[in-house]
N, C-alpha and C positions, 0 to 999 in steps of 0.2 A: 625640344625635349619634353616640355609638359605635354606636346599633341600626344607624341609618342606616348608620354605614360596615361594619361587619356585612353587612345585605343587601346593599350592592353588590360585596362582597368575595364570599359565597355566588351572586350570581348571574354573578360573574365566572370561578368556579370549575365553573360547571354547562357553561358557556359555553364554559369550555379543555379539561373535561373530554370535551365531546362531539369538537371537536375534533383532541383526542387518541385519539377511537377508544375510551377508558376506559368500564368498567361501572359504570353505578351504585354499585356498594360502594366502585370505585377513584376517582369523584368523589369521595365522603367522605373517602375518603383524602388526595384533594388539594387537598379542604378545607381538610382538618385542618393541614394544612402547606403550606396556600397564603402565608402573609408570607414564609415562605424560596422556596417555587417562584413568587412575582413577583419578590421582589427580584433572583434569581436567572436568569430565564429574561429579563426584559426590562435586565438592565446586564453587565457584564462582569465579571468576577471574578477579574481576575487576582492572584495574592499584592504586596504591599506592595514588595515588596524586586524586583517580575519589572518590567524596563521595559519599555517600552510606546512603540508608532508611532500616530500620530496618523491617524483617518479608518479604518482597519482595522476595528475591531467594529464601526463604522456601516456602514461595506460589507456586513458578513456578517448585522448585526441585523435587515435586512428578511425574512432567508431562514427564521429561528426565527418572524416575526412571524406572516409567510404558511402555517406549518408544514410546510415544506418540507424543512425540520431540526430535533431537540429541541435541540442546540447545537454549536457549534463548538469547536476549540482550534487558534488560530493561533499562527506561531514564524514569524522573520526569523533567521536566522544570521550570523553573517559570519566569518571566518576565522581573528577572535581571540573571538567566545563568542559567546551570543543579544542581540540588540538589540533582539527584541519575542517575548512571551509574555502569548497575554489568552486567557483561557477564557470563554466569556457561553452561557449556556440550560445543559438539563441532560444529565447521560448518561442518569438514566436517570427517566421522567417519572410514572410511577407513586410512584418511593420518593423524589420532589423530589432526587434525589444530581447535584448540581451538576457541571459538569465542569470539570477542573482538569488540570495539564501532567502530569501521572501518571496520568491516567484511562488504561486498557488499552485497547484497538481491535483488532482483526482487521486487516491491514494486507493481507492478501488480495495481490495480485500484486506490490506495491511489495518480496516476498519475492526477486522478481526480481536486480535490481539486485546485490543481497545474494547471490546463486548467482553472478553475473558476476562480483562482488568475489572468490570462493572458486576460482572456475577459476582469474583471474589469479593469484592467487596461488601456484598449482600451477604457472601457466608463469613466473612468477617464477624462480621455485627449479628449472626444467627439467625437470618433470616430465611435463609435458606440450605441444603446439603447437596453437593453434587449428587450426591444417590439418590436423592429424589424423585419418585415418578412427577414426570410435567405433569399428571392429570390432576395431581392435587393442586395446582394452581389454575391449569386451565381444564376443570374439568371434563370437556367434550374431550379429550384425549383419551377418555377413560374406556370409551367406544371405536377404538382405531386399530382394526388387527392387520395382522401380518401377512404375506402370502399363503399361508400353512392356515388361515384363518384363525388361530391364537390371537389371542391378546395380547396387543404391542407390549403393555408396560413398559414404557420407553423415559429413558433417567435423561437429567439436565446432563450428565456427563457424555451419555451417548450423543446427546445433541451439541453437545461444543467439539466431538472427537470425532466427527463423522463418522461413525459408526450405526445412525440410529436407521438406516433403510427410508428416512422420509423421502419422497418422489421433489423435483424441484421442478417448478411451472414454467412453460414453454413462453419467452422473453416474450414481452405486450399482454400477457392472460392477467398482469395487475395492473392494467393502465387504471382502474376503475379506485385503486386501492388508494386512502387515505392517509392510514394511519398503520402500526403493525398487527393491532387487533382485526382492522379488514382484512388481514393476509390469510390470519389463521384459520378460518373456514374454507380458505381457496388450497389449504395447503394439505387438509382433512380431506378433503374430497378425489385425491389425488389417490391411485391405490399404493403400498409401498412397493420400492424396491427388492428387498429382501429382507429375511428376520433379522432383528436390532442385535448388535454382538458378531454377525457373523464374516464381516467383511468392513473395508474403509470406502467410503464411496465418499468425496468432496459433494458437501449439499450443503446448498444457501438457503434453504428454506429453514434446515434444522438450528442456524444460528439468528436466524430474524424471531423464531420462537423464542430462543433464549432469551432474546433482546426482550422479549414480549411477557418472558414471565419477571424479569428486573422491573419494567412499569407496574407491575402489578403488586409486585411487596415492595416497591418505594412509592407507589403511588404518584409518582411522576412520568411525563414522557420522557423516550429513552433520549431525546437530543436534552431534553430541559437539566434530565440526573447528570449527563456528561457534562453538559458546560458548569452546573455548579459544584459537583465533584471532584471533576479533574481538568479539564481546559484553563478556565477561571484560574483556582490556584495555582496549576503548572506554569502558567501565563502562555497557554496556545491559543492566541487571538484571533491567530487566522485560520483555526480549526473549527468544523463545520458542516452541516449538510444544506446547508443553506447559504451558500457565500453572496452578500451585498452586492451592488454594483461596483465598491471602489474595490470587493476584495476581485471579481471577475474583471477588471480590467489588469489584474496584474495575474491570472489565469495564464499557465503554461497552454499551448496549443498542441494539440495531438494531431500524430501524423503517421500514416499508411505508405507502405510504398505504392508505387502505381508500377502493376504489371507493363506495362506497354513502353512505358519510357525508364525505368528502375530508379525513378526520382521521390522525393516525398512528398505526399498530398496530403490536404487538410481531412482528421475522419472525422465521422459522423459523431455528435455529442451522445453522451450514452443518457441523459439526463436535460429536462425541460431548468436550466438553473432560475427562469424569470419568476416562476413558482414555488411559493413552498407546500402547497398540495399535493405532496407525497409523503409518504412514508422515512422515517429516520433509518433510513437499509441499517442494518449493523451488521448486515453481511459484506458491505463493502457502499457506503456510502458517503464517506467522508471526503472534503478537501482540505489537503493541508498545507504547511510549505516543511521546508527541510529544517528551518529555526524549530519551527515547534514541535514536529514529531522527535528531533533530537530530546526536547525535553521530557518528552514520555519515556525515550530509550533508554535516558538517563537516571529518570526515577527505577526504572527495572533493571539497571546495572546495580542502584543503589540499595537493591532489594527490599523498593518500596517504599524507601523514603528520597527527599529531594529538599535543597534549602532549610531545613528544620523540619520540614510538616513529612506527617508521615499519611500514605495512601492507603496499602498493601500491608499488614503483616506478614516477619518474612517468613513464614508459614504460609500465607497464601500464595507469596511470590512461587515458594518452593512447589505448594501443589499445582501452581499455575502452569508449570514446566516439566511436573512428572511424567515421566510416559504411561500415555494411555492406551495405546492400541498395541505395546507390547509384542508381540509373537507376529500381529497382523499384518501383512504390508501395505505401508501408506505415505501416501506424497508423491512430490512429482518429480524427483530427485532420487537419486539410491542412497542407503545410510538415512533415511527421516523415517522421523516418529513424528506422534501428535499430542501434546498437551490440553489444556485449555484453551480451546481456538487458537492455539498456537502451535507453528512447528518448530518441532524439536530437531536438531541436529546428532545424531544417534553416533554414524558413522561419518566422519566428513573424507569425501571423496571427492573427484572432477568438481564441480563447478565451489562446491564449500572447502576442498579442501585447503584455504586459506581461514579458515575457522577453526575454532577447537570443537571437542566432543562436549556436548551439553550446553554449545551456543543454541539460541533460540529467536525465529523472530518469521516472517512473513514477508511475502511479496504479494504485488498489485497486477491488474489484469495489465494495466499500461506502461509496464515495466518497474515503477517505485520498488523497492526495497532495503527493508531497515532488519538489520542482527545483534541483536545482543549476545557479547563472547565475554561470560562470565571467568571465565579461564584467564586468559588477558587482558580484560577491565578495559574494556574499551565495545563501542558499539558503532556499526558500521553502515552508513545511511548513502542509498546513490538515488536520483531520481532524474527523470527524462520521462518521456512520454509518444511511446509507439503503443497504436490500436491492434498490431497486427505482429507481433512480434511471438505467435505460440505459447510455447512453455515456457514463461518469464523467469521461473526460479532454473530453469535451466541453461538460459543466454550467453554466449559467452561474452555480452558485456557484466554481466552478473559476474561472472570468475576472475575475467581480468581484473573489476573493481579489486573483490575479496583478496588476489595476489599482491596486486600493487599495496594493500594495507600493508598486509604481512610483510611485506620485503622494506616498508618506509618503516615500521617499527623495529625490523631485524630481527623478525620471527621465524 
């Protein structure tokens, strides 16, 4: 009876292993630690003490089944702490490392949000007006026209709403770049797309400027203002562009499918992490886990405040979320608008319509996604990690997550 379950246990590992894309050697390996990588990959694993929403990991378990994901970590917030925390499959599928609410993630654009939080805060304190021409801060802007050959005159608002026509630089033309101040002549010299107002065109260039005019009236860099502004006191410890060696050993692993065998492959990192000789991206540079970007969600459920301390005025929360592009169409979904580096939920349809009208929040190139649904006091965080997954606010693991909410709260 053990040989029996033996073989069927060895041939069920030959079987996950092709699958996953894995070499022969990496079979053996998940062989060898295949009773942790089943029990692991097909139930949920949330810790004893994390509660839990009912129908949630069944939603998301078809999508590990299918290999469409190695795993998930889902979070429910609500405006006094978490009311669901379930991790199920692994981060990383070679070394069986399960994933859990501290697992690390690339959070890729959801950095967003986070840039928008740091402006308002600057106009908080008066430091700056969204209507602002950038050129008064960085003045060579003052010299950057349009296709029409006009004078950009181009606002921090256009620049956090997409809207402003900046051209975005073909991936490696900043290997060179330092800091976000080196960006900004590479970003000049670019012609634009079209006149500023006339259209939403998603551009990473125009929110590393934003980023870049915050260092300039706090006089700090943009990673040094984040961590003592808001990481620090939120307590997001493992929030960063820069994660340690012990934070990259608990690094989620990202994964591709491979055309040839339709199993997951390990992708290519988008980022040198053994250095911090880059730029603080605030277009999408951050790594975080699912603990801590919950507690930014939360402070913006709470309209800016959290534990006593307040971040946001809820004035700024509110212009953080206004819609900006109004009339324009924009997003990558139907029913979105654009706030403050953030997207708005205008019309919730297909993939949001488990959200209300005026939730707001952002997704990541490698799938992460975090909503705040002020409507229902609650905010809705999934994260996994596919390189090649399209239009991630589109996915139907995105939808299924957002149904399975609604249906655990009885919305």
């Amino acid at each position: 009876m053990v040989r029996t379950a033996r073989g069927r246990f060895g041939i069920e590992a030959r079987r996950r292993a092709v699958q996953a894309g894995l070499r022969p050697m990496k079979a053996i390996i998940l062989r060898a630690a295949l009773p942790m990588t089943l029990a692991v990959a097909l139930a949920s694993c949330s810790a004893p003490s994390s509660p839990t929403l009912p129908g949630i990991a069944d939603a998301m378990q078809p999508y590990i089944a299918s290999g469409d994901s190695a795993g998930f970590v889902t979070v429910v917030a609500d405006r006094d702490g978490l009311r669901h925390v379930q991790s199920q499959g692994l981060a990383d599928i070679a070394g069986a490392r399960p994933m859990t609410a501290d697992t690390l993630f690339w959070i890729a654009s959801m950095t967003k949000p986070v840039t928008g939080v740091a402006v308002m805060m600057m106009v908080d304190e008066g430091r700056l007006a969204l209507a602002d021409p950038v050129a008064k801060y960085i003045p060579e802007f003052a010299a950057l026209r349009t296709p029409s050959g006009a004078p950009a005159n181009l606002t921090l608002e256009q620049l956090l709403n997409h809207t402003s026509g900046l051209a975005d630089l073909p991936r490696g033309d900043a290997a060179s770049a330092r800091t976000l101040a080196d960006l900004i002549p590479l970003y000049l010299a670019l012609p634009m797309n079209f006149e500023p107002g006339a259209k939403w065109q998603y551009c990473q260039s125009s929110i590393n400027t934003a980023a870049r005019v915050v260092e300039i009236v706090s006089g700090e860099r943009f990673d040094v203002f984040l961590e003592k502004r808001l990481f620090q006191p939120l307590g997001m410890k493992d929030t960063t562009f820069y994660p340690d060696e012990a934070q990259r050993a608990r690094l989620a692993t990202s994964y591709r499918k491979d055309p040839a065998s339709g199993g997951l492959v390990v992708a290519e990192a988008r980022f040198d992490l053994s250095t911090r000789e880059r730029p603080p991206l605030a277009n999408g540079g951050l790594y975080s886990t699912p603990r801590d970007y919950a507690q930014f969600a939360r402070m913006l459920l709470r309209r800016g405040e959290l534990d006593g301390r307040r971040y946001l005025s809820e004035a700024a929360v509110a212009a953080l979320v206004t819609d900006r592009t109004r009339e324009i169409p924009a997003g990558f979904v139907p029913g979105s608008a654009w706030g403050v580096a953030t997207i708005l939920v205008r019309e919730p349809q297909g993939v949001t319509a488990g959200l209300s009208a005026g939730s707001f929040g952002h997704g990541g190139a490698w799938g992460t996604q975090a909503w705040v649904d002020p409507v229902r006091g609650v905010a809705h965080l999934l994260f996994y990690q596919r390189a090649d997954i399209g239009n991630g606010d589109g996915s139907p693991m995105r939808g299924a997550f957002h149904d399975a909410v609604a249906r655990a709260l009885g919305d």
